[in-house]
N, C-alpha and C positions, 0 to 999 in steps of 0.2 A: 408272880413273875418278877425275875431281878431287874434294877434298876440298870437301863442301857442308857450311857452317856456319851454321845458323838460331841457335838460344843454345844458353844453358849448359844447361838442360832438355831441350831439344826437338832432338832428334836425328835426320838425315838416315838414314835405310836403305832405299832405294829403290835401283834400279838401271840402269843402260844396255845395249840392246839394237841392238846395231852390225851383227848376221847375219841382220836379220827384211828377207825380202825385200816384204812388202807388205803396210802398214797396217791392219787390220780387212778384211784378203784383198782389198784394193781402191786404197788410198793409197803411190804408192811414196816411201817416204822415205830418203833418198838418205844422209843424214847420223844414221840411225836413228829412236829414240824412246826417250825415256825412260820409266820406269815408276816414279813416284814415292810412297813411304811411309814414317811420318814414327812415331817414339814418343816420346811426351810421358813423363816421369821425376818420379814424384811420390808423395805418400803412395799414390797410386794409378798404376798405370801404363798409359799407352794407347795402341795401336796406331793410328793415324790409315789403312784401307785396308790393302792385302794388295796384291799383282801379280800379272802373269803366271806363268801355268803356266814361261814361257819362261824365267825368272830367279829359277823356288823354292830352288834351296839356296843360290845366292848372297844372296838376298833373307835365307832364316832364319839362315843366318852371320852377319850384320850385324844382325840382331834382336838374336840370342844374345850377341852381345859386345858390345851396347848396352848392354843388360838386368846383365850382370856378376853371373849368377847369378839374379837379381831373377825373380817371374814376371811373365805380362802378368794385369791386373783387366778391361782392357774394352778391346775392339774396335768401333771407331767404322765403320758401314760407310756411307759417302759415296754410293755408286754400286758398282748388281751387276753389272757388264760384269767380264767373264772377266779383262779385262785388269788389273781392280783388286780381283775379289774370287774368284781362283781360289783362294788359301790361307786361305780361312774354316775349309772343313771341317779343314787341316791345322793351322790356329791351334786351333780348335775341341777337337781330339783331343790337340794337346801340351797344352793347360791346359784342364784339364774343367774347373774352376771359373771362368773367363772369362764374363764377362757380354758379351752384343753388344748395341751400341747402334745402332737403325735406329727409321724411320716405319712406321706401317701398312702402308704398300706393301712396303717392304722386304723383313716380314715377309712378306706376303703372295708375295714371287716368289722367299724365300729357298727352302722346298723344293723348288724347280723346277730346283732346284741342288746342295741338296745333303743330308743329311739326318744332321741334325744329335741329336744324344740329347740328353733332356730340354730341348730346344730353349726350351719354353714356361717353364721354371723360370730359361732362361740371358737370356732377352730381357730388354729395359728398351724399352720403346716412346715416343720421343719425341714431340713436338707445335711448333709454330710457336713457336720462343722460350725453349722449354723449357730449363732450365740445370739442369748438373750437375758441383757441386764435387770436384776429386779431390786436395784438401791447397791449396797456391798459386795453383793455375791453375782457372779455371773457364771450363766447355764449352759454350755458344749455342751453338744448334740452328734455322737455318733452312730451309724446306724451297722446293728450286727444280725444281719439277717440269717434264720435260720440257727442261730443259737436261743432258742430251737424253736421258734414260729418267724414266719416270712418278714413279721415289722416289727421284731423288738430292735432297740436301742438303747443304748446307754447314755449315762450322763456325765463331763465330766464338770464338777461346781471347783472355777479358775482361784479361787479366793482362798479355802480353805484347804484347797487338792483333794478333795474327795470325790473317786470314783461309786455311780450310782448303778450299780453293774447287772440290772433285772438277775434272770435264773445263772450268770457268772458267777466264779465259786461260790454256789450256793452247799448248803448240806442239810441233810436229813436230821433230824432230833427241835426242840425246842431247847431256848437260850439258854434255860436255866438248869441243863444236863448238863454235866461234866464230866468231859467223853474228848477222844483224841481227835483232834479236827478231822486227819485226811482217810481214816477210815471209813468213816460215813460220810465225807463229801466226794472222794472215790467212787464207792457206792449211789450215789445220786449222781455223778456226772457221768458214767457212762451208760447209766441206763436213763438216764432221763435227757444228755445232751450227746452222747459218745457215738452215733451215726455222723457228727457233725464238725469234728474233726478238722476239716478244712477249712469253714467258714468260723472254729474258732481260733483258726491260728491266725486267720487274716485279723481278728480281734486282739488278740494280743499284738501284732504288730503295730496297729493304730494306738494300743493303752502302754509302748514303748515309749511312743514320742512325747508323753505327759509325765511332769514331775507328781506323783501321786503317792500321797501321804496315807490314805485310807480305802479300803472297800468298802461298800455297804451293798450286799445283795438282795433282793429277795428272798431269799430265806436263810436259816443261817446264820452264824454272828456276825458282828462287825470284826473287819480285820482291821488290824492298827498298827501292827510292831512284824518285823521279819516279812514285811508284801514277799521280796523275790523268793522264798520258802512255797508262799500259796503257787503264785506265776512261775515258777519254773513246775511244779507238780502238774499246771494247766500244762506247761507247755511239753512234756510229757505225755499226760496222758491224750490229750488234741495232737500227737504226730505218732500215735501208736505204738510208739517204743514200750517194752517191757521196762516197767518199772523195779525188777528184783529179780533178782539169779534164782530160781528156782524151777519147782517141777508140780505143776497143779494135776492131781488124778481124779476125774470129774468118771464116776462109773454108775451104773444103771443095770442093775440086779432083782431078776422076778423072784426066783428061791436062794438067793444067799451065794452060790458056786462062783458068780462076777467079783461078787462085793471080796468073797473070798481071795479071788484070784488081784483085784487092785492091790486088798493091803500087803500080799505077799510080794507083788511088785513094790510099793511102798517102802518096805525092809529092803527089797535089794537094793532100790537108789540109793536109799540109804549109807548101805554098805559100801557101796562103787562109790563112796563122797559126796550127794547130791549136797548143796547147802542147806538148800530148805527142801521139805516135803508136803505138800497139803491136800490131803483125801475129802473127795464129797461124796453123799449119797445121791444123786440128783432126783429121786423120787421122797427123797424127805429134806433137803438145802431152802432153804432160801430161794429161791429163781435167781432173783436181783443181786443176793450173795454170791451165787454163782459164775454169774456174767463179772461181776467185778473182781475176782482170783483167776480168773481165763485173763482177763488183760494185765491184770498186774506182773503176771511172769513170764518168763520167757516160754518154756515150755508147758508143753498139755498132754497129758495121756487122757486117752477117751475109750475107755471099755461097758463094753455094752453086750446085753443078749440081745438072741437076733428075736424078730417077734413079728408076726403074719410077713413072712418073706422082707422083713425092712429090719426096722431098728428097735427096739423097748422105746414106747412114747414119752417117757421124761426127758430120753439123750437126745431124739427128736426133736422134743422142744425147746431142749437147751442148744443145741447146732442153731434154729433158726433164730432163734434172737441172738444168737452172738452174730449171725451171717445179715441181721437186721439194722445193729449197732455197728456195722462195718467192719469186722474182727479183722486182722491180717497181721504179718511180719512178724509169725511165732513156729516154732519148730513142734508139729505133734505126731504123737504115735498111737496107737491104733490098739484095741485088743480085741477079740469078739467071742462070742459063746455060741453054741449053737447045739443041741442033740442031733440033729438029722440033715441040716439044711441051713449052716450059719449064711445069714446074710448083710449081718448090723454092720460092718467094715464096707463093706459095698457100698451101700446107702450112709454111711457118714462119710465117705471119700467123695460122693457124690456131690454131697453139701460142701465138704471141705475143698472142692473145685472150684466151687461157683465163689470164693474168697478169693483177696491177694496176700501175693509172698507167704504165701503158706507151705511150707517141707513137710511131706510126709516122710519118715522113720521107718526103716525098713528092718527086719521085716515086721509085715504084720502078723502077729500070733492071732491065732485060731487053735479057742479051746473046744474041745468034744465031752459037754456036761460039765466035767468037773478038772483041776489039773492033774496032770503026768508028769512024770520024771522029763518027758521030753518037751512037757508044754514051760516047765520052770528054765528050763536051758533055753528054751526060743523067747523068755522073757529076761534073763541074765544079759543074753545078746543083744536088745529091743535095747536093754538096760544103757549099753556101753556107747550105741548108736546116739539114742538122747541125750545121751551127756556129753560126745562126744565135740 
């Protein structure tokens, strides 16, 4: 792993995880995930988070030879997901005088976890704003609930302006990839924070009022140079704007006749000017890949064969996680297949209801098996509507 260097204080001991075949049992990360935890060096000494069960001795080697003997005073816990707080109980039991520093909630779902001795004598319970000096550096405490469990918080340390921002721009890969940032922390925020949209814009308004010189998230690199680049991309993608003039054709094909008919739609955008075009197969994409080109553009075509009176189960289950992660304020069009009894436009308009500011695109084309002379002119027309 490369060398991460925040300052002369504040010290990188987190880790990369390059053999985890799949993200919170769900996200394949191709390029890994980092697992990031950070100790601050001071009359006081603080562990900023804990990691995965998946990298504890490597993790408490790089404590231990942070530290150079020194013990830890307090444990800051950010967020209780396994992935950042499976060595509380193990911090907890190597330094029994360690004080943990959490919100009511925190406390509240730490025994659900782990069960800690003299717990109630070790706690320091913070509050919105709450500061706590440890020598040099002193520790703000904001609380961002629900990006994306009920008690994470952030941290900001007033000394050297560095925000300690839990799963906040976080991203997918380990450190030592070199790979475009917002592509894969895109991809990690709206599937893993993007339901929550509202509670994180309230978080960016409160990380306004602070002069802040660095990120350090949970997972992810350290950011350092160009922050308003990262926070305006939050603050985009947390108010659901389309991030890109474009036309995402997300389709779902049992024998080939769908997939046929998207990419011929495809060409026609094309032709009528679309800026961009981008086709998926939704029975072989990414899932997660998926979700993240439905938000990043303005528009969506969704074609689909119809399949037991509803939809083919890939578009299925591509609708319900976008309508999961809160999808809304995109203009989409519709395509359907059917031999005898199409019914996939029914049942995605169904789903596509139960969303906000959602435009459907008129009309909807309905192909019978394969296209026609007259199905390509109901898609030319579909064409001019969407781009309209």
């Amino acid at each position: 792993m490369k060398d991460i260097t925040i300052s002369d204080d504040i010290i990188y001991i987190g880790a990369d995880d390059k053999t985890i075949d799949l993200f919170e049992s769900q996200y394949i990360v191709p390029n890994g995930i980092s697992y990031n935890s950070y100790l601050i060096k001071d009359e006081k000494n603080v562990v900023m988070d804990t990691i995965d069960k998946r990298k504890s001795n490597e993790w408490l080697e790089s404590l231990e030879k942070a530290l150079c003997g020194e013990k830890v005073d307090y444990l800051v816990v950010s967020h209780l997901e396994p992935d950042h707080a499976y060595n509380i109980g193990v911090l907890a039991e190597k330094y029994p005088d360690m004080k943990i520093i959490g919100n009511m909630k925190t406390f509240a779902f730490l025994p659900q976890f782990f069960n800690i001795k003299n717990i109630d004598k070790r706690k320091i319970v913070v509050s919105e704003g709450e500061e706590i000096n440890i020598g040099k550096h002193t520790l703000q405490f904001f609380m961002a609930p629900m990006v994306h469990w009920p008690e994470v918080m952030v941290t900001y340390e007033k000394t050297e302006k560095i925000v300690f921002s839990a799963d906040g721009f976080g991203k997918f890969g380990s450190l030592d990839t070199e790979e475009d940032w917002a592509c894969e922390a895109r991809r990690y925020y709206f599937n893993i924070v993007g339901k929550y949209g509202v509670q994180v814009q309230a978080l960016l308004k409160k990380l306004a009022t602070l002069d802040v010189k660095m990120i350090c998230p949970l997972h992810g690199p350290i950011l350092k140079e160009n922050l308003g680049y990262y926070i305006e991309k939050y603050d985009i993608w947390s108010s659901y704007k389309p991030e890109d003039d474009g036309v995402y054709i997300a389709y779902s094909s049992i024998h080939g006749n769908t997939a046929e008919a998207a990419k011929e739609f495809a060409d026609i955008l094309k032709e009528k000017g679309a800026k961009k075009v981008v086709i998926a197969d939704l029975a072989r994409e990414d899932m997660a890949e998926a979700i993240e080109d439905a938000f990043r553009y303005d528009k969506i075509v969704l074609a689909s064969a119809s399949y037991n009176a509803g939809v083919f189960p890939p578009m299925e289950q591509f609708l319900h996680h976008l309508l999961g992660k809160n999808y809304q304020n995109r203009k989409v069009a519709l395509v359907e297949n059917g031999t005898w009894a199409p019914s996939a436009a029914k049942t995605m308009r169904e789903i596509l209801e139960k969303m906000k500011d959602i435009k459907i695109c008129e009309p909807v084309v309905t192909i019978k098996s394969t296209l026609t002379e007259e199905t390509r002119k109901e898609l030319e027309t579909l064409a001019d509507h969407i781009l309209a």
